[in-house]
C-alpha positions in Angstrom: 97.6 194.5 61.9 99.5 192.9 58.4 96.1 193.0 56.8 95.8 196.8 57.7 99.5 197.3 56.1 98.6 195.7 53.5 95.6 197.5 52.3 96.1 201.1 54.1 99.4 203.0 53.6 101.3 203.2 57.3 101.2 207.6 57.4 97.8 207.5 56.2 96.5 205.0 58.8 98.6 207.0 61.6 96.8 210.3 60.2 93.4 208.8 60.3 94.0 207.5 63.7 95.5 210.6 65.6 92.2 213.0 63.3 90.0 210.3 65.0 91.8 210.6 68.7 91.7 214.3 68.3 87.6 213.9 67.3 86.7 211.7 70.4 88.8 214.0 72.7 86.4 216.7 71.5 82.9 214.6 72.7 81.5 215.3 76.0 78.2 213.3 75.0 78.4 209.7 72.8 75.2 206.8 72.5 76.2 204.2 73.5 76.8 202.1 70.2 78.9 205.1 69.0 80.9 205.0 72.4 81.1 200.9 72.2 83.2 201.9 68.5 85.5 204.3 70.3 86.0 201.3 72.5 86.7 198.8 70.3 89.4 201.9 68.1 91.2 201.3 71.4 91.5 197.6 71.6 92.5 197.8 68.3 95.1 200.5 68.8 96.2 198.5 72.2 96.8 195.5 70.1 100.6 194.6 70.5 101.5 194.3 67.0 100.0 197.8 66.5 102.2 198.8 69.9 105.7 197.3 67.7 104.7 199.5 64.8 103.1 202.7 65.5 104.9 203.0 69.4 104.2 206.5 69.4 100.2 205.6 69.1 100.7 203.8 71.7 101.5 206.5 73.9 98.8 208.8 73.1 96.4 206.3 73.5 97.2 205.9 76.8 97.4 209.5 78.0 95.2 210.9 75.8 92.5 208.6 74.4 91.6 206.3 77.4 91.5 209.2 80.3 88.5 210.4 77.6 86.9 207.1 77.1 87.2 206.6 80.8 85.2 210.5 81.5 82.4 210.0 78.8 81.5 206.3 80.3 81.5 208.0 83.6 79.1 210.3 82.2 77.2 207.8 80.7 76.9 204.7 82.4 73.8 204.1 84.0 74.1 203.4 87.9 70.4 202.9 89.1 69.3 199.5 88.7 66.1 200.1 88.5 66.5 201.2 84.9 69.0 198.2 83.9 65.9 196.5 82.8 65.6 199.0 80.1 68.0 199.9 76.7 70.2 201.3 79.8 74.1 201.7 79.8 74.7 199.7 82.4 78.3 198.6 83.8 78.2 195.1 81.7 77.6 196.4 78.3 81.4 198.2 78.7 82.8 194.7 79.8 83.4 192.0 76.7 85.5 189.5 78.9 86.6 188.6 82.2 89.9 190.4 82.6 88.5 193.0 80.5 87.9 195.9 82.4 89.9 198.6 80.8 87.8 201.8 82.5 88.2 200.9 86.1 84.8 200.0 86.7 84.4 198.9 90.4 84.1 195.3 91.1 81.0 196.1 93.6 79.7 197.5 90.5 79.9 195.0 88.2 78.8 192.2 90.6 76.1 193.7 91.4 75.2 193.8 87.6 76.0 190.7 87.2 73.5 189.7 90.3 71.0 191.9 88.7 71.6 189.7 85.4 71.4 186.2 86.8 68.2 187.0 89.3 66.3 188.5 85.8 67.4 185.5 84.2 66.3 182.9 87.2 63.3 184.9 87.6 61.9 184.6 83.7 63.7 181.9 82.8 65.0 184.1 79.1 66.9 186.9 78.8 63.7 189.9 77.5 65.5 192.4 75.2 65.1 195.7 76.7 63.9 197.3 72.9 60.6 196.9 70.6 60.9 196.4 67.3 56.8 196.7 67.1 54.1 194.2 67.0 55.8 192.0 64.3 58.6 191.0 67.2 55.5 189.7 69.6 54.6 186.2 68.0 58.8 185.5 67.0 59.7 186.5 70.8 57.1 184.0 72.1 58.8 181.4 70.4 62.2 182.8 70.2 62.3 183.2 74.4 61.4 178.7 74.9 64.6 177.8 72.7 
């Protein structure tokens, strides 16, 4: 957090991060890349040296901010494994370590994701990415997908 002090004045970084709780409150509907920076706002506002300085953040993060996070994923997330081979939400893509699971997310849940994960990989040997970026991606994912 020093290099935030240092570069962003203390009342405007409060301001712009209360404007921003206040925004996501607002969302019923995020994609997921948007949803994945509202996540990592939180970490950053859960960090303990932001937690020593800004204590009343802290508190309004914690009744305010996550109880929204934790609706929209709910919303969200994508439960039918049957699509988790696709560009799906599925329960992983909200976890970024072990320990890490700030929404709740059932541990049936997640290893049965994680199943999911390891039986794809055993199965093909690679991990496919579940986009296209067109025809160019073909002959670089042939190679790409035997390192």
């Amino acid at each position: 957090m020093n290099s935030i002090e240092k570069t962003v004045k203390i009342d405007f970084f409060k301001k712009l991060a209360y404007d921003y709780i206040d925004k996501i409150c607002t969302l019923n509907q995020v994609e997921i890349h948007e949803y994945l920076n509202f996540l990592s706002f939180y970490k950053l506002l859960s960090d303990k040296t932001v937690k020593k300085n800004y204590c009343e953040l802290s508190d309004v993060i914690h009744v305010k901010l996550l109880p929204k996070l934790k609706q929209i994923y709910e919303l969200m997330v994508e439960l039918n494994v049957e699509n988790w081979n696709q560009y799906a939400p599925y329960p992983l893509r909200f976890i970024e370590n072990i320990g890490d699971n700030l929404l709740g997310i059932p541990e049936e849940l997640i290893d049965l994701n994680l199943d999911y994960q390891i039986d794809q990989f055993m199965q093909l040997g690679h991990r496919t990415p579940s986009w296209n970026w067109g025809e160019s991606e073909i002959e670089a994912w042939q190679s790409a997908k035997i390192e």
